[in-house]
N, C-alpha and C positions, 0 to 999 in steps of 0.2 A: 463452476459455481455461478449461481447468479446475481446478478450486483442490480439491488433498487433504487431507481433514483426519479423526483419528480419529472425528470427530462426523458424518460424513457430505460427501461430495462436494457441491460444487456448481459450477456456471458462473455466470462473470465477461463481462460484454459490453467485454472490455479486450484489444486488439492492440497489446502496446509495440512494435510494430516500425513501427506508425506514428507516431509523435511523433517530431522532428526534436531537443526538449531534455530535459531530466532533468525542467526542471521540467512540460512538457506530460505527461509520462507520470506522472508526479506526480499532477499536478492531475486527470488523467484516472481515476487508479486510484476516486483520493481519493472524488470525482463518484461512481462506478459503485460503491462499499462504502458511500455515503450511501444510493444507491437502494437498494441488497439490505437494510442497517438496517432501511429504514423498511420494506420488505415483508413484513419480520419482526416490524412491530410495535413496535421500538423507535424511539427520537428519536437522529436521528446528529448532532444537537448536541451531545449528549451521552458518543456511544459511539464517534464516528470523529473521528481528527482530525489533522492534517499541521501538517507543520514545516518552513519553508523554511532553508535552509542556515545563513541568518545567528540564524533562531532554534531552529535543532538545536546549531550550537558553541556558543551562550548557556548551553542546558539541560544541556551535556556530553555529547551525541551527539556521534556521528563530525563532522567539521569537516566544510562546505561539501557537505553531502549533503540530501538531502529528505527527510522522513521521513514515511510514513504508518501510521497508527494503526489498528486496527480489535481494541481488547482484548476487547471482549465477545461477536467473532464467534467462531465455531465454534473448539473448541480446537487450537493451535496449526495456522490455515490459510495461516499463511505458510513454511511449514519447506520447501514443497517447490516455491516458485515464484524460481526463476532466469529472470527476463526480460531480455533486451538487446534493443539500436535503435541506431540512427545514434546516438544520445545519452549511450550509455553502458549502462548495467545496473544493478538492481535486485538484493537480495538480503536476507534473513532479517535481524534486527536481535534481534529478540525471535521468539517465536511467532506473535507478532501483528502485528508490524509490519515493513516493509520500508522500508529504506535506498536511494536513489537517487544513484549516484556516475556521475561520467564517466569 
């Protein structure tokens, strides 16, 4: 997939159309934004990080959705990634991060 952003393109080794749930594509994006972090040099303990449904309503995200993080990649690389799958669909949240709903 490939992810636009004012700071430069880049590819994502990520097919939402393969996961069967929110949270596989989830967990999958999440996985594959650790890799590209760290080949950038930074620590994705630090700079990437997800929310599962019941700890997104906690924090006052959207209810019951997934949330992944990646604030210190490339500016606003999430503005232009609309994914769906059997599982639902993905969408903008922030610039930086995208929301996983059914």
């Amino acid at each position: 997939m490939k992810i636009y952003s004012p700071e430069g393109n880049f590819d994502i080794n990520w097919n939402p159309a393969k996961y069967k749930t929110k949270g596989g594509a989830a967990k999958a994006l999440y996985k594959e934004l650790c890799r590209i972090c760290k080949l950038q040099g930074a620590d994705p303990k630090w700079e990437v990080w997800m929310k599962s449904p019941i700890e997104s309503t906690a924090h006052g995200y959207c209810p019951n959705a997934w949330h992944v993080c990646w604030e210190s990649g490339p500016y606003d690389w999430a503005i232009n990634v609309f994914a769906s799958g059997e599982w639902g669909h993905c969408e903008t949240y922030w610039g930086f991060d995208l929301a996983f709903y059914e």
